[in-house]
C-alpha positions, 0 to 999 in steps of 0.5 A, a space after each residue: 509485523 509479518 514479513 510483507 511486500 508492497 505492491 509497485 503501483 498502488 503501495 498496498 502492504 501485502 503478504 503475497 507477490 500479486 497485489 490482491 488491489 491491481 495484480 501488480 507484482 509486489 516486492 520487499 523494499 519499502 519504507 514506512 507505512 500509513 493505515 488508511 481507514 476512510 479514504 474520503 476522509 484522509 488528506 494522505 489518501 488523497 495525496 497518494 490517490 488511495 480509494 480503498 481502506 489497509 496498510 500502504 508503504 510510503 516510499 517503494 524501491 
């Protein structure tokens, strides 16, 4: 997997600085990941208030 950040707000895993979901910054300390591919469907998305399919960090520093 490619070096990725995970935004502050909303956990996506990206490979940019801006979360390309909410514009929040995004940084390299995070552990763990979830790849969420129907939201509605999944409890860990409902847990984590996910509506929108990718890659998510589970804990972020």
């Amino acid at each position: 997997m490619k070096n990725l950040n995970a935004c502050k707000n909303c956990h996506l895993l990206t490979d940019k600085d801006r979360c390309p979901n909410c514009s929040d910054i995004t940084v390299k300390r995070w552990s763990g990941y979830v790849i969420i591919r129907d939201p509605s469907k999944s409890q860990i998305a409902k847990k984590m208030n996910i509506t929108k399919p990718g890659k998510y960090a589970l804990k972020v520093r």
